[in-house]
N, C-alpha and C positions, 0 to 999 in steps of 0.2 A: 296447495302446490298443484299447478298443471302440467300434465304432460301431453305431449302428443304421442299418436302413432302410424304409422301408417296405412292404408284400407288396404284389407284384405281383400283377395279374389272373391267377387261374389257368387255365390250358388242359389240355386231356385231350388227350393223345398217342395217336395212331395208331400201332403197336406190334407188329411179332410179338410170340409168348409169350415169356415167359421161359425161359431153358434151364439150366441149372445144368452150371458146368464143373467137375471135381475135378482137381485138379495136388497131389501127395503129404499127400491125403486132406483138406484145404482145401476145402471145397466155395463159389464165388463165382459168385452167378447174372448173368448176363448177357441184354442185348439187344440190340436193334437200332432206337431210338426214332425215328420221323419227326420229331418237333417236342421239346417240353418236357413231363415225365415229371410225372404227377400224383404229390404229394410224399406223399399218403398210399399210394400203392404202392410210395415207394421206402423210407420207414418202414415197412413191415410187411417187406421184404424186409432191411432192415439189422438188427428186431428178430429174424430168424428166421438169420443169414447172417454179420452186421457187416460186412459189403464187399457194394460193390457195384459193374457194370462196365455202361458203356453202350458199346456202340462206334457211334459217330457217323460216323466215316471223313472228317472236315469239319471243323478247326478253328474255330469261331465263336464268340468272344469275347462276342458281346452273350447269344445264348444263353446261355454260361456263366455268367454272372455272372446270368441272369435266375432259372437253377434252382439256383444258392445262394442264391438270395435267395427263392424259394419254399420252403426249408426252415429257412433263419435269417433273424434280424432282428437281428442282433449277430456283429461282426467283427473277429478278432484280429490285429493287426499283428505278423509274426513278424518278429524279430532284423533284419537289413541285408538283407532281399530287397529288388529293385529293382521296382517298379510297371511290369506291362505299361502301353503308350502304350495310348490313345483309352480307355482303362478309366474305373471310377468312383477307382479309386487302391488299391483294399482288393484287387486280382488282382497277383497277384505273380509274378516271373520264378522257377523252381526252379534255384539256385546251376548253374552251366555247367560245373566243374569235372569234371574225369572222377577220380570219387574212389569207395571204397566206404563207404556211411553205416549202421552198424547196424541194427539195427529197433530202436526208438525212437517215442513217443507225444511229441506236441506240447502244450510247453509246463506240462509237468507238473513242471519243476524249478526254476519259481518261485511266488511268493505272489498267485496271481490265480486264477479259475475256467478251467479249461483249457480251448480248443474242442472242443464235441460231435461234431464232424466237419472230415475234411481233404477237398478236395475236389481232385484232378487233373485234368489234361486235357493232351493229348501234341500238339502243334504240328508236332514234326520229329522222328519216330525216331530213333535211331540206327542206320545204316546198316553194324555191324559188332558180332561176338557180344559180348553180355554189355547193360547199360545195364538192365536192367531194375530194376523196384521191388518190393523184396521185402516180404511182406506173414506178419505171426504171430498167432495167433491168443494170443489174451490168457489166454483161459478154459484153451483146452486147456496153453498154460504154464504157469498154476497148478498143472496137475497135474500136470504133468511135473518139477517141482521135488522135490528129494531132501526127505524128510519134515524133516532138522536146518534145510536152506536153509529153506523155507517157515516153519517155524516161527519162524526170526531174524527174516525181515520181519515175520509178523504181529506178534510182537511188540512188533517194536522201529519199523520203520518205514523209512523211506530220507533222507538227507541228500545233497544237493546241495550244494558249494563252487561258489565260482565269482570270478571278475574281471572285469568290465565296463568298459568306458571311457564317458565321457558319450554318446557318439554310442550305444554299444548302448544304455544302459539309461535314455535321453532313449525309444527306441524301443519298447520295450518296456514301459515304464509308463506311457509317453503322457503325462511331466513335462520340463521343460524346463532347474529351475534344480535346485541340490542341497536348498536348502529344500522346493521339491517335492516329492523325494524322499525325504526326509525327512518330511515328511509322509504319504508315500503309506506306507510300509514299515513307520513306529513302531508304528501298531496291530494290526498282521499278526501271526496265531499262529505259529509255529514258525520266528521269521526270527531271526536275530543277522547286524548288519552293521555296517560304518563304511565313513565318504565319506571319502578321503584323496586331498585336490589336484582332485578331479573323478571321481577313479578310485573304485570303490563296489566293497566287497568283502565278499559274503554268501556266510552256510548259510543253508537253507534245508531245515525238515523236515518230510516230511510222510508220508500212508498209500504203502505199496507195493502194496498191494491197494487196489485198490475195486471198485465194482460199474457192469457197461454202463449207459448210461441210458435204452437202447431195450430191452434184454433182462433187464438185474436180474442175468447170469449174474456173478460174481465171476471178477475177470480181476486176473493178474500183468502190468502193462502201465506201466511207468518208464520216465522218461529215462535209464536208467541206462549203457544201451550206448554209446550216443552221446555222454555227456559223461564219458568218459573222459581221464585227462592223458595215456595212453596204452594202442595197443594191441599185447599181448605174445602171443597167440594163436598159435598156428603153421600155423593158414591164414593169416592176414592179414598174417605177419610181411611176406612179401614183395609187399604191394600197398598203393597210397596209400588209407590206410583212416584216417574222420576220427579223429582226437582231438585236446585241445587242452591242452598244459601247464597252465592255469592252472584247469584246473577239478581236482575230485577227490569223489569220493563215497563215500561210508560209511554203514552200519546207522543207524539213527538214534539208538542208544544213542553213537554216538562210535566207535564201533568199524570199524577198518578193514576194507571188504569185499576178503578175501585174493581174489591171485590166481589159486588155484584154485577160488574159487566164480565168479570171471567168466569163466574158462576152461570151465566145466560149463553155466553161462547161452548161452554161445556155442554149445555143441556142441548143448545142448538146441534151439536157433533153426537152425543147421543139421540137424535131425532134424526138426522141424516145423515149418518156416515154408515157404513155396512165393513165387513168382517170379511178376510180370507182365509179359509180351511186351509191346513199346507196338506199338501200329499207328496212324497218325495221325489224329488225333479223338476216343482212345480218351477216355474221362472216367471218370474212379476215386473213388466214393464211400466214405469210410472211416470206423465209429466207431473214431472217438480215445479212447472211453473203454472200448475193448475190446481194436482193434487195433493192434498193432504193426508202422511201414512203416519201410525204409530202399530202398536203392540200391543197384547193382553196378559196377563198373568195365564198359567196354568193354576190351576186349583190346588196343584202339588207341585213341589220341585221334580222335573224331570230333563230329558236329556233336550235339548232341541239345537239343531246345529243349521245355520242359514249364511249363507257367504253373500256380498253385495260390490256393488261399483258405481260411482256415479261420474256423468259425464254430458261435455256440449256435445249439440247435434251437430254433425259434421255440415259445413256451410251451404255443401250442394244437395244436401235433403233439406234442408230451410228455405230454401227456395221452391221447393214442393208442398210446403203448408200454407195454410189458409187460403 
């Protein structure tokens, strides 16, 4: 479901400089903003970077939601998150569960325009190793792909499976009855689905490549990690790492992606992908049409509390990229 809003007045932030941190060759610049970050400095910095970190050290919700809405005007309601209180309703709680989630892009394994940006912010670290959010660069796993892998997606493309029940995909489409839904999907390219009892059961095919929309640079960037029916890995065997039965994914010719090409995708995301420490207030800017984010387990269950938004870039800062 999208919504609009209006742009807020903009203010120019008092600001150390920026300093650029590298963590296994990731380069993610970083600050330290007094107020709310002029949105054409943090566009030039995503078109040169795709990540971006402010560290705030201050949870503050209205802030938050003031400088998402200084860079979009359109907001995607993701899957069953729960809406932080005194919010506008579009800031959401990030899932509580002490789980490890892939790197994975938002929303790209359905039939809608996926959001330009995920936007973070850390409430309550977690107070024991591990809980961080891991972050992949999209561009550089293009390249890193064996020349046969690469060549099957450009070819062919990527299919998503998947099972919904009305509650998810009431959510997710921003419909309410199955005629709805029905209507929303029939004229969508690459979808084949049927509604049975309430229950909605689509593929869904589309590019496995595309290109950032702040840099132009062509990035390997899919839901593909994360919507696995399972994960057979032998790092992840032994930790609660998502997947979900009812999903499954394949080439977009039909063809099943074996499990030695998602065993190589993994190890490839463990070779270049790098990790954010939270500190509280930190606020994590991400293209989604670049970057790939997931999550780590903590070594124990502990508290960690993170609120998110995702959303398009407003029209007239798209015209200042690339």
């Amino acid at each position: 479901m999208a919504m609009h809003q209006p742009r807020p007045t903009r203010q120019q932030a008092n600001f150390d400089d920026w300093h650029v941190e590298h963590n296994n060759g990731v380069a993610i610049p970083t600050l330290d903003p007094a107020t709310i970050v002029d949105a054409d400095e943090i566009v030039e910095r995503l078109r040169d970077y795709g990540v971006v970190v402010m560290r705030r050290r201050v949870y503050d919700l209205a802030i938050f939601e003031r400088l998402c809405a200084e860079l979009c005007d359109e907001f995607r309601d993701i899957g069953l998150r729960s809406p932080v209180e005194n919010g506008d309703g579009l800031t959401t709680y990030v899932f509580p569960e002490n789980i490890t989630l892939l790197p994975h892009t938002e929303q790209t394994y359905k039939p809608c325009r996926p959001p330009h940006l995920c936007f973070f912010q850390c409430v309550v670290p977690p107070d024991e190793l591990g809980g961080e959010t891991t972050l992949v660069d999209g561009h550089t796993f293009l390249d890193a792909l064996s020349t046969a892998i690469r060549g099957r997606f450009e070819r062919h493309g990527i299919t998503y499976e998947m099972r919904w029940s009305k509650e998810r995909w009431s959510r997710e489409f921003g419909v309410a009855t199955p005629s709805e839904l029905d209507a929303y999907l029939e004229p969508r390219r690459g979808v084949e689905y049927r509604i049975d009892r309430d229950v909605l059961h689509m593929r869904y095919t589309t590019t496995a490549i595309t290109k950032s929309v702040f840099s132009g640079l062509e990035s390997f960037a899919p839901n593909l990690l994360s919507h696995l029916p399972s994960v057979t890995h032998p790092s992840y065997r032994h930790q609660h790492t998502y997947s979900n039965p009812t999903n499954q994914v394949y080439f977009g010719d039909g063809a099943p992606i074996e499990q030695d090409v998602i065993h190589e995708l993994i190890d490839i995301v463990g070779r270049i992908g790098t990790a954010h420490r939270w500190q509280a207030g930190d606020l994590l800017v991400v293209d989604n049409t670049r970057f790939l984010h997931g999550r780590r387990m903590t070594v124990r269950s502990t508290k960690r509390v993170m609120v998110s938004r995702f959303g398009l870039l407003r029209p007239t800062l798209q015209t200042r990229t690339r």
